[in-house]
C-alpha positions in Angstrom: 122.3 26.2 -6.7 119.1 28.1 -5.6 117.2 24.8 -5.9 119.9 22.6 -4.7 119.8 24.9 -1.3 116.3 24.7 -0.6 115.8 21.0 -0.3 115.8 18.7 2.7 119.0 17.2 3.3 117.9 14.5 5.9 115.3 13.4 3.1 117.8 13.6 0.1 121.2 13.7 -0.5 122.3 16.2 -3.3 125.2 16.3 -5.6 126.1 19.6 -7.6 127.8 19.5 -10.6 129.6 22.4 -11.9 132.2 24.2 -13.9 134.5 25.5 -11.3 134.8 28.8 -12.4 131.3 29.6 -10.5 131.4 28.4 -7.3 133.5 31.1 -6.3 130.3 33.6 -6.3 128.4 30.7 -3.4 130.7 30.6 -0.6 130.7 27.2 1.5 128.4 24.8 -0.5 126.4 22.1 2.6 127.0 19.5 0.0 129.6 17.5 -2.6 130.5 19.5 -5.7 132.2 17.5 -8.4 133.7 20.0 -10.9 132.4 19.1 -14.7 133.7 21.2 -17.7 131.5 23.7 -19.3 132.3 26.0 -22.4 134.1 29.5 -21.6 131.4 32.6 -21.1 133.7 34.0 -24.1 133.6 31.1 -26.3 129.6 30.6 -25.9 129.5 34.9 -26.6 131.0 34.0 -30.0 129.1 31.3 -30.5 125.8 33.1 -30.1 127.4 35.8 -33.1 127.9 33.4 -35.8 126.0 31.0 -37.7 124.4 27.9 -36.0 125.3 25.5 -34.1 125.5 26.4 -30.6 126.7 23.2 -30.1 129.3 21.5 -32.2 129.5 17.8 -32.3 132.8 17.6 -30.6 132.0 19.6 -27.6 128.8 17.7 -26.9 130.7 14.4 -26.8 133.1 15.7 -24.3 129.9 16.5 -22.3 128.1 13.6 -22.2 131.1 11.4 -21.7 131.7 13.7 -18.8 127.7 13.6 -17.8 127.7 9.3 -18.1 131.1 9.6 -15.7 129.3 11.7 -13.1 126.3 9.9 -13.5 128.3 6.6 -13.1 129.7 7.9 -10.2 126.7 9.2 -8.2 123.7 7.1 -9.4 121.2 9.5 -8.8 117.3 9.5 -8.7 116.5 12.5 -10.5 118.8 14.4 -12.4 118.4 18.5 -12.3 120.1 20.1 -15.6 119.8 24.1 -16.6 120.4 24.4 -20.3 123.1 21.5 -20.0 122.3 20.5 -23.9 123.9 17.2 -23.5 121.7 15.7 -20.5 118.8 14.8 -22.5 121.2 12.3 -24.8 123.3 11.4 -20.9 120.1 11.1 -19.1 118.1 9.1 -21.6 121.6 6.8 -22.1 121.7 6.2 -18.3 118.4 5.5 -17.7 118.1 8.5 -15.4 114.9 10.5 -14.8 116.0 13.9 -16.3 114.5 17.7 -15.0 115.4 20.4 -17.4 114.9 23.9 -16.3 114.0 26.2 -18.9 112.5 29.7 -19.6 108.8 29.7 -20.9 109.5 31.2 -23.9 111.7 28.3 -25.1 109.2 25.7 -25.2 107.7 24.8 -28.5 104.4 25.0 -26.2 104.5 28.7 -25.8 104.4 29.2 -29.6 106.3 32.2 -29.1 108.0 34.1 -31.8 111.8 33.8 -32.7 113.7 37.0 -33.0 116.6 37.5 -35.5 119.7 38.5 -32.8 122.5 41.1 -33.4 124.4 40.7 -36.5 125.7 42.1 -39.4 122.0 44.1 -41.5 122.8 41.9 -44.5 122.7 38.7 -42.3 119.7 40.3 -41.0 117.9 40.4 -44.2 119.2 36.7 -45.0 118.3 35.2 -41.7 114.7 36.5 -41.5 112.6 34.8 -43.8 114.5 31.4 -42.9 114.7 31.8 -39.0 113.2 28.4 -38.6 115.7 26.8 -40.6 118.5 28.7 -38.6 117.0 27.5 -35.2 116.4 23.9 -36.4 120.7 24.0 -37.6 121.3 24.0 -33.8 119.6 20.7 -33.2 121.4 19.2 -35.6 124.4 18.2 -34.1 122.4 16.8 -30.9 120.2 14.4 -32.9 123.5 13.1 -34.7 124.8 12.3 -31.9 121.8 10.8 -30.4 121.7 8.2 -33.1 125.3 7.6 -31.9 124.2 6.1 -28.5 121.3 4.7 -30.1 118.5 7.4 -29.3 115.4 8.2 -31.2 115.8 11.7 -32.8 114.0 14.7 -32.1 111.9 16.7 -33.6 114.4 18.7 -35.6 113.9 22.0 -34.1 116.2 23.7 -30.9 113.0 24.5 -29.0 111.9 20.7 -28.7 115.5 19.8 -27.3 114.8 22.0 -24.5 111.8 20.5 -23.2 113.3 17.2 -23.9 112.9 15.5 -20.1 110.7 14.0 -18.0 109.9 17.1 -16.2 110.4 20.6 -17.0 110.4 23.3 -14.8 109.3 27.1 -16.0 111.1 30.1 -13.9 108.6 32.3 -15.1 105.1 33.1 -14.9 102.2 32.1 -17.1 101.0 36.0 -16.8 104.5 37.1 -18.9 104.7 33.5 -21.0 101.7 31.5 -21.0 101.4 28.3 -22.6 97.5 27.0 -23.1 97.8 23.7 -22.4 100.3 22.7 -19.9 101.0 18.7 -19.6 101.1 17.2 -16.2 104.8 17.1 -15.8 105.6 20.8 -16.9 105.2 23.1 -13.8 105.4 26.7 -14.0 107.8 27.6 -10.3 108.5 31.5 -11.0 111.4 33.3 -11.4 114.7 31.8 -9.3 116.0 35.0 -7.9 119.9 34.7 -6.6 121.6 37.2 -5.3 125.3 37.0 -3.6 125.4 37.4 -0.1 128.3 40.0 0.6 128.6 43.6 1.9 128.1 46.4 -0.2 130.9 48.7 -1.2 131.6 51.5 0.5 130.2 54.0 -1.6 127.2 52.4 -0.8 125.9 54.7 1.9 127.5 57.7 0.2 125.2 57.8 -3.0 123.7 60.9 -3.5 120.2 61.5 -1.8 118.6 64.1 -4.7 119.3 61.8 -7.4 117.9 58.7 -8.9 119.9 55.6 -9.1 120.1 53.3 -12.1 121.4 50.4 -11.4 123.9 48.7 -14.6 124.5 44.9 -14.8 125.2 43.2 -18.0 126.8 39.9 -16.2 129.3 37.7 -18.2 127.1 37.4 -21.4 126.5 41.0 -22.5 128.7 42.8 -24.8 131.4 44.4 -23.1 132.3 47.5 -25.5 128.6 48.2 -24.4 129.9 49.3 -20.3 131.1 52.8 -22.4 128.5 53.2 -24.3 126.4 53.5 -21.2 128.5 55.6 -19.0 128.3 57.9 -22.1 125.0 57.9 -22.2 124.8 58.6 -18.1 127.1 60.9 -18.2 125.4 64.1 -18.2 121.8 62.8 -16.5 121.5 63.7 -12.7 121.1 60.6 -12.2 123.8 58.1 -9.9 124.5 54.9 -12.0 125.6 51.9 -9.6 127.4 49.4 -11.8 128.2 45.6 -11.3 131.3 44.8 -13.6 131.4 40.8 -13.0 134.5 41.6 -12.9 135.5 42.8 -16.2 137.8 45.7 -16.3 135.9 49.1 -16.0 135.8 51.5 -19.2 138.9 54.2 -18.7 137.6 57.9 -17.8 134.7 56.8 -15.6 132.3 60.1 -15.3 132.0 61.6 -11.9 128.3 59.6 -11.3 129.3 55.9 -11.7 129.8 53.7 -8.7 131.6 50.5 -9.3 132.3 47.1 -8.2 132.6 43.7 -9.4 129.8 42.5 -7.7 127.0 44.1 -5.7 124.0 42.8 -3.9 121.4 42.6 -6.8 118.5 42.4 -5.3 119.4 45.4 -3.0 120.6 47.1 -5.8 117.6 46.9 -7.7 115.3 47.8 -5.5 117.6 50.9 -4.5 117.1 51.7 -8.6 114.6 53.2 -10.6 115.4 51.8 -13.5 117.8 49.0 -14.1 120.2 48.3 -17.1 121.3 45.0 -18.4 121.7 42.6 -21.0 118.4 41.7 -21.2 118.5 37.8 -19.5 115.9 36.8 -17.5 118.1 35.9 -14.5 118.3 40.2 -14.0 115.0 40.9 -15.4 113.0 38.9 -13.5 115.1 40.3 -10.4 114.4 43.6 -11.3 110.7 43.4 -11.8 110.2 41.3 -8.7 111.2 44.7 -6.8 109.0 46.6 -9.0 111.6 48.1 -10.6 111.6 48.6 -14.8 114.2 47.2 -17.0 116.0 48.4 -20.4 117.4 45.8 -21.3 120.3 46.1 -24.3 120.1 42.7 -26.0 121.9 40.7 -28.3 121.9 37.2 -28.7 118.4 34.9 -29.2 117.6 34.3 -25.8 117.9 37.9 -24.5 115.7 39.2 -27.0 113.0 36.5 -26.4 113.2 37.3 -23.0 112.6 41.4 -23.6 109.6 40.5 -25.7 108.4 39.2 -22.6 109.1 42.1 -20.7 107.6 44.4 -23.2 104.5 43.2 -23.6 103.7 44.0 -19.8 104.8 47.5 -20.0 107.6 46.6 -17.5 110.7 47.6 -19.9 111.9 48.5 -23.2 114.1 46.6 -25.7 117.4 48.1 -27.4 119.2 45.7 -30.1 122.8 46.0 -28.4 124.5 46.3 -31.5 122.7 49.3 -32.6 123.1 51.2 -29.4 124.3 54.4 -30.0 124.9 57.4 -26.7 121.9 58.8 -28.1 119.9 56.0 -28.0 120.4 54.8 -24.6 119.7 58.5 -23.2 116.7 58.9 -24.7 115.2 56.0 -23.8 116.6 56.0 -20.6 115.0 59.7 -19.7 112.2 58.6 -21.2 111.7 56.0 -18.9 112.6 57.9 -15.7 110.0 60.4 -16.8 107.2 58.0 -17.4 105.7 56.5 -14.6 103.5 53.4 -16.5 106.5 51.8 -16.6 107.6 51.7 -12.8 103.6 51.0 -12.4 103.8 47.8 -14.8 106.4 46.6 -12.8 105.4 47.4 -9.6 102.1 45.1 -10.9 104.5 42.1 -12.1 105.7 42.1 -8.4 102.7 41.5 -7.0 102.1 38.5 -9.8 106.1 37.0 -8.9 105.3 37.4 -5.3 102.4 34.4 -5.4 105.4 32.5 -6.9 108.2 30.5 -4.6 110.5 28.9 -6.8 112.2 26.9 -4.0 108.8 25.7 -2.5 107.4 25.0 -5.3 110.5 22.8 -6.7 110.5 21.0 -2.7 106.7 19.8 -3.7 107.0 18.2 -7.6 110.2 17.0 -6.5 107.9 15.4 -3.5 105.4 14.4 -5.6 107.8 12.6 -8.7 110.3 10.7 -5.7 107.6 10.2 -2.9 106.7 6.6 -4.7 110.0 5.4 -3.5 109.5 2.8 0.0 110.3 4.9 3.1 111.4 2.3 6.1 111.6 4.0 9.1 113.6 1.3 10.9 116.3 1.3 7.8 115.8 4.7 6.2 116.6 5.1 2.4 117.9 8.5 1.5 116.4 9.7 -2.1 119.9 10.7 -4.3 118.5 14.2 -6.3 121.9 14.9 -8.3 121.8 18.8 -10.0 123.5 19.7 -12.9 124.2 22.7 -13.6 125.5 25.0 -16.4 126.3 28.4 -18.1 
């Protein structure tokens, strides 16, 4: 949506594509939304707990019947897809230029390692010398039903499917996630930072002025048993702990130093905070440290922990496995954090790096640059069709 704002509408016309359940959090959209169905933040949760695939067969059929309707429909020029797995078999069925969005990390380029997420220690031990083998299982399903509509597979491995495209875009910085060498139409555009435009609560100006804020957001893919863990853990710190629910309900008992509400401005909220909490995504992380503020991050599936590696490695944040969180835990680390100030100082210095970075900008150029071939008449002007896809 961030990217889908920022372009030119007299140049192109744009199309997003959404499960409904989101557009909620955006307010009046300038432009035609056509609601698509994406699986349920709870569904995908479990899915990310048990053994591979992500993706069953059946569920990515309903997609790209769904994509090759939309497609149909709008006949865009460039297609825009975030971790939409189906687009690179709807795109490449269509004919359709495709642009996957992707984190650094992900791309077979990067080289980087593959954590084993939260799970039972047995699976642990199971899963760890055969990790490749468990992250090739969730290709599967999308080369068998490429060979369905008549597609050359993959390589068999979940890292190459999401690169598959005719551009990729990077929301991250080569500093955190570097990749040697880069090909021509893979573009690093920094982290896309969205935060809701609303007022704050009212407790907002009532915080008190002695104490720290940490600021708690684990969004709609963190574990939610984990929301009493960390009020636990709070509980007795002087400390003031603002907390974004995304509108799950709020742990019974809530100590005397937690602010909540379902939503707060993140970006304001993070750089009120001197340290935030989350799940350990990149979509909080990066909009902590673009504030300069340092990030815990508590995470559990594949993606999260890849992510925290990232963070790590600059000094910027520490990593707790989710499931293993005790009270005890979470307070130590969290004090120690508060009381060391290399790690406000490493973000603070990852700022300044995201701050040479406009994601928005920097999408308006290559997308310039790949549809600029296309015959401008002045005296009958063609508009350029960019449809956006997004997903969960």
């Amino acid at each position: 949506m961030v990217l889908a704002q920022a372009l030119d509408r007299s140049r192109y016309d744009v199309f997003f594509a959404s499960d409904p359940r989101f557009l909620g959090l955006f307010g009046d959209v300038p432009f035609p939304v056509r609601p698509i169905r994406s699986m349920s933040s709870k569904r995908f949760l479990q899915k990310t707990r048990r053994i591979p695939p992500l993706f069953d067969i059946p569920t990515l059929r309903a997609y790209v019947k769904e994509d090759l309707e939309v497609i149909q429909e709008i006949r865009p020029d460039l297609i825009v897809g975030d971790f939409r797995m189906s687009l690179p078999i709807s795109a490449s069925t269509a004919r359709c230029p495709y642009m996957a969005i992707v984190n650094a990390y992900w791309s077979p380029l990067a080289q980087w390692p593959v954590p084993i997420p939260d799970g039972p220690v047995v699976l642990q031990w199971i899963a760890k010398p055969i990790v490749k083998w468990v992250i090739a299982w969730h290709a599967w399903p999308i080369n068998r039903l490429r060979r369905e509509y008549g597609l050359p597979a993959l390589p068999n491995d979940f890292p190459h499917v999401h690169i598959s495209a005719d551009h990729v875009l990077y929301p991250d910085v080569p500093e955190m996630v570097p990749i040697a060498e880069l090909p021509g139409n893979h573009h690093y555009v920094g982290p896309i930072l969205w935060s809701p435009e609303m007022n704050p609560p009212e407790w907002w100006s009532q915080l008190p002025a002695d104490r720290p804020v940490v600021y708690v957001a684990f969004g709609s893919s963190g574990r939610e048993e984990l929301l009493a863990v960390v009020f636990k853990a709070l509980a007795d710190l002087q400390v003031s702990v603002i907390v974004a629910t995304a509108g799950r309900p709020v742990p019974p008992d809530i100590p005397a130093n937690v602010y909540s509400a379902d939503y707060l401005p993140g970006r304001e909220a993070a750089a009120r905070a001197c340290l935030v909490i989350c799940n350990g995504g990149s979509p909080t992380s990066h909009q902590a440290l673009a504030v300069g503020t340092p990030v815990l991050g508590l995470a559990s599936n594949i993606d999260q922990h890849m992510n925290m590696d990232a963070v790590c490695r600059t000094g910027g944040g520490e990593m707790l496995r989710a499931e293993e969180s005790t009270v005890q835990e979470i307070r130590n680390c969290v004090t120690k954090m508060l009381a060391q100030p290399k790690y406000s100082e490493a973000a603070q210095a990852l700022a300044k790096i995201f701050a040479k970075y406009d994601a928005p900008s920097r999408f308006r150029e290559i997308l310039d640059g790949i549809l600029s071939p296309l015959p401008l008449f002045p005296q009958e002007e063609k508009v350029l069709e960019a449809g956006v896809n997004g997903d969960a």
